[in-house]
N, C-alpha and C positions, 0 to 999 in steps of 0.2 A: 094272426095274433102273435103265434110267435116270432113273425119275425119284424113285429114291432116293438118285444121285447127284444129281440137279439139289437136291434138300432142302440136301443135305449142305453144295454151296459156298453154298446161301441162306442157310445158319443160321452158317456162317464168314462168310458180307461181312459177317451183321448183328454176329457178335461183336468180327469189326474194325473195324467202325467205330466201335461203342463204346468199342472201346479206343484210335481213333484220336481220337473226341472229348472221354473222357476225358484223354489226355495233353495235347491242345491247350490244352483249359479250364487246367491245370494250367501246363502253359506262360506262360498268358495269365497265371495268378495270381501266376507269380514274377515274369515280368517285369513285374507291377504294383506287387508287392512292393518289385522292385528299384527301379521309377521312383521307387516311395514312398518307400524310403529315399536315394536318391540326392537328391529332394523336401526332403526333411525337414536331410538334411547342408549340402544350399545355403541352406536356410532358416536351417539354426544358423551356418553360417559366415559367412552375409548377417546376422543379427544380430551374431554376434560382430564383424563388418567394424564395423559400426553402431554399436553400441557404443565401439569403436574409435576412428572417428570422432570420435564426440562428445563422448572424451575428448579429442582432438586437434585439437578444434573450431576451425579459424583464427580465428572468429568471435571465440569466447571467449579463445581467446589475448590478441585484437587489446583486449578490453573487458581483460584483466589488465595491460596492455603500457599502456592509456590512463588504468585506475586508479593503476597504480605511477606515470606521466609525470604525472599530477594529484596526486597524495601530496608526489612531489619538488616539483613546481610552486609547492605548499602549502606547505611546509619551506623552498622557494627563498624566497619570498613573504615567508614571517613573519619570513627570516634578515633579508634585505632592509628589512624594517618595522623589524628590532632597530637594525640598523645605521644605518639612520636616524636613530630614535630618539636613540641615542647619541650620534652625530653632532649633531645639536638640544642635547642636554644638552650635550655639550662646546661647543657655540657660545653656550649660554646663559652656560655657565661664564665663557667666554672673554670676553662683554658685559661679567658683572658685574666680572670681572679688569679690564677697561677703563674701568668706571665706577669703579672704588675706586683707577686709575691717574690717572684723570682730575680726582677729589676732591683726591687728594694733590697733586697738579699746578696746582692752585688752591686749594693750603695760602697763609696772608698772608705775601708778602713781607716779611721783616727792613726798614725804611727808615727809621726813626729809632731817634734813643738818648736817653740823658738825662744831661743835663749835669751841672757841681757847685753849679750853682744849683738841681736836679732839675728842670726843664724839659725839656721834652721838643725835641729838632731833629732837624731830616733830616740824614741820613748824608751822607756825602761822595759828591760823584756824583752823587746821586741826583736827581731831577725832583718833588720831589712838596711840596706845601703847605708854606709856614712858618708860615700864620698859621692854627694849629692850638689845638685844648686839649684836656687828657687829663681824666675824670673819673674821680672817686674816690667809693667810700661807706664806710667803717670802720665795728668794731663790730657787728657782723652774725653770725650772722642773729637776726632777731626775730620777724617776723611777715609770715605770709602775705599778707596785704592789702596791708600798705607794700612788700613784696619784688614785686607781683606791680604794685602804680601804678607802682612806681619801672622797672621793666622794658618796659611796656605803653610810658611817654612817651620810654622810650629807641628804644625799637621804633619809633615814630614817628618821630624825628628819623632813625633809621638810624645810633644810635650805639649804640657798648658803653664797658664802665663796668668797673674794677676793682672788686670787691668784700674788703675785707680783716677777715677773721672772725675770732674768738678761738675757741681748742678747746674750753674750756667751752660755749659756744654753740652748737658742733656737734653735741657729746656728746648738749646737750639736747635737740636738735630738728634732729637728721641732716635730717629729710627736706625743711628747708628749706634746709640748702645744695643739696641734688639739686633742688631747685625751680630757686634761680640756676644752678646748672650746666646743668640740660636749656633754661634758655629764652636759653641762651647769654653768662650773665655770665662775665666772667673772675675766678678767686677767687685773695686773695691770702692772707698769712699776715702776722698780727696777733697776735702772742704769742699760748699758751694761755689765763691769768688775767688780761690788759690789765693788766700790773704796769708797775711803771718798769726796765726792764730794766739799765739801767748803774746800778742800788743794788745789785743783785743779785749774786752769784757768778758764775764762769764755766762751774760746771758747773748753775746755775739755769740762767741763759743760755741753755743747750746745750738744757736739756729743754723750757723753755719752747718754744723754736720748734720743735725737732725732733719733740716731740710732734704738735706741731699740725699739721703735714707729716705725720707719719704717719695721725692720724684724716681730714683730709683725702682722702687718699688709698685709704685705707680706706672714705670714704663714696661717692665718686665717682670713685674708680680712678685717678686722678693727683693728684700734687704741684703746689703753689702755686710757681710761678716769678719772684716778686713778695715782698718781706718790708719790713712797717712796722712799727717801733715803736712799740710805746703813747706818745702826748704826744712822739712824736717825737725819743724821748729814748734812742738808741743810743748805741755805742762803736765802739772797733775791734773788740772780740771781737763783736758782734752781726752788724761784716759779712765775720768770718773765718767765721763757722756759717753767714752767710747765703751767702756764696762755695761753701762744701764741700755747700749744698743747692742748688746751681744757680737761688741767688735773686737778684735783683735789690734792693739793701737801698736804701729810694725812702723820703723824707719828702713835702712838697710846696712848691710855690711862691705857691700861691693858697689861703687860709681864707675858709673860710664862715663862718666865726663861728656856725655854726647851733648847735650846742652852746652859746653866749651866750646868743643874741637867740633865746630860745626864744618859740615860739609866733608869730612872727614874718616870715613868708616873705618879704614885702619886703626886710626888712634882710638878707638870704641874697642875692638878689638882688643888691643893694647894695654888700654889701660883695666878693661876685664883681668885680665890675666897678668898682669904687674901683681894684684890683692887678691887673687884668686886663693880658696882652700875649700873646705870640706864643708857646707853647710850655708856656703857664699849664699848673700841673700842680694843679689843682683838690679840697681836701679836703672833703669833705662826712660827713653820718652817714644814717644809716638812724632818721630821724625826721620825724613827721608833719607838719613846717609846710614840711623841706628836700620832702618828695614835693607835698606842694600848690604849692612853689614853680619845681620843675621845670621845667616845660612850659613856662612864661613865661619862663624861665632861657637855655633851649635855642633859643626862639623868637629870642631878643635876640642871643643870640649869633649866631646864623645873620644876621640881619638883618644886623651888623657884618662879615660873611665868615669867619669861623669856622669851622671845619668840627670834626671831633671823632677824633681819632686813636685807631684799635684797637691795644690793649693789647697784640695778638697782632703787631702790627708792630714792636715796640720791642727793640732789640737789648738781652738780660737778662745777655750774659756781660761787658757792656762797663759797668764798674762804676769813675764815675768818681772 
């Protein structure tokens, strides 16, 4: 008997403790389970953190924050280069405002006038040379060669020279007045057709000169301030037209006879200095023996103390 009880509790330990190992195991499995997924939640929310993070990277912040500070930097920079710039161009501006101030500001003083002898004298007041002479060439223009000796030995002494044209001669060969204008002659007006003007009508008169002031101006963008009759042979109407064109109506006081004694340069010479004095108002023409005789001309008179009066200094509205 008893030792069908003693079976009895053997065959009950051995069933409980399989059911005690079984539950344990099973135990052991959830709470591995559990670790796992407890495991796994800290894993995703330490990624998700992470993530997080890297979007919120100070690092990167600090590289966006030094990109934008170098973009403006860049913008501040080029504002800076503009304004500069500018700056430069308006100071350039402002130079050449000052150089074409400075030009004008060493425009030729007005200092003499011309008498009713047509001589030329210094103004009242004034300090400057009496023993001066004004030169002249009529009948112009012709020809490039003689325009360009006759300028070249002006250029030399450091003299200018009225130049007085007729409009047909312009008409024909513009681009020899722009030759005298760019190498700095002064250009006067000489009737259009070098007619005798006082034979003529008053509305001849009118167009003769008026013309020639207009192609004048026309070829080199200013009017003649200077007006000679042909042969010297005016009126009063020649110097009421020449009054209402802001000209100076001028004959001369000194002939060169070069239109005479042609072929001749000596007697040009000659007869200069035969009439010569203080305020000589000198006619000459645009001919080959007056340019060969030039230089020698210019030379003598300097030797004497001469000097050679610009055009551009002569008072034109004092019409004596």
């Amino acid at each position: 008997m008893w030792k069908k009880t003693a079976m009895f509790w053997l065959a009950a330990g051995l069933v409980l403790g399989a059911c005690g190992s079984t539950a344990e195991e099973a135990g052991t499995s959830s709470t591995e389970q559990t670790a796992n997924a407890n495991d796994a939640q800290t894993t995703d929310n330490a990624t998700e953190n992470g993530e997080s993070q890297t979007t919120q990277d100070p690092n990167s912040q600090a590289e966006e924050t030094d990109s934008a500070n170098s973009g403006e930097n860049t913008d501040s920079k080029a504002e800076k280069d503009a304004t500069a710039e500018n700056e430069e161009t308006s100071a350039e501006k402002a130079d050449d405002s000052s150089e074409d101030s400075a030009a004008a500001s060493e425009e030729i003083a007005i200092e003499y006038h011309m008498n009713a002898n047509y001589d030329i004298v210094p103004n009242e007041g004034t300090d400057v040379p009496k023993k001066v002479v004004l030169l002249t060439f009529d009948d112009g223009p012709k020809e490039a060669d003689m325009i360009n000796s006759l300028i070249d030995t002006l250029d030399k002494h450091d003299a200018k020279a009225i130049f007085f044209v007729n409009g047909y001669r312009v008409k024909a060969n513009p681009d020899l007045l722009k030759l005298i204008h760019d190498r700095g002659g002064i250009i006067g007006n000489h009737s259009y057709d070098h007619i005798i003007l006082k034979k003529e009508s008053d509305a001849e008169i009118k167009k003769q000169m008026e013309d020639t002031q207009a192609i004048v101006e026309e070829t080199i963008g200013e009017a003649p301030h200077f007006f000679r009759p042909p042969n010297g042979a005016g009126n009063d109407y020649t110097r009421v037209v020449a009054a209402e064109n802001n000209m100076l109506h001028m004959n001369w006081s000194v002939g060169s006879l070069d239109w005479v004694n042609q072929n001749d340069s000596q007697a040009v010479i000659d007869n200069v200095f035969d009439q010569l004095h203080s305020g000589s108002n000198i006619l000459m023409h645009e001919l080959p023996w007056t340019v060969e005789a030039l230089d020698d001309l210019l030379t003598q008179l300097e030797a004497k103390g001469y000097s050679f009066v610009d055009p551009r200094a002569i008072d034109t509205t004092k019409q004596p």
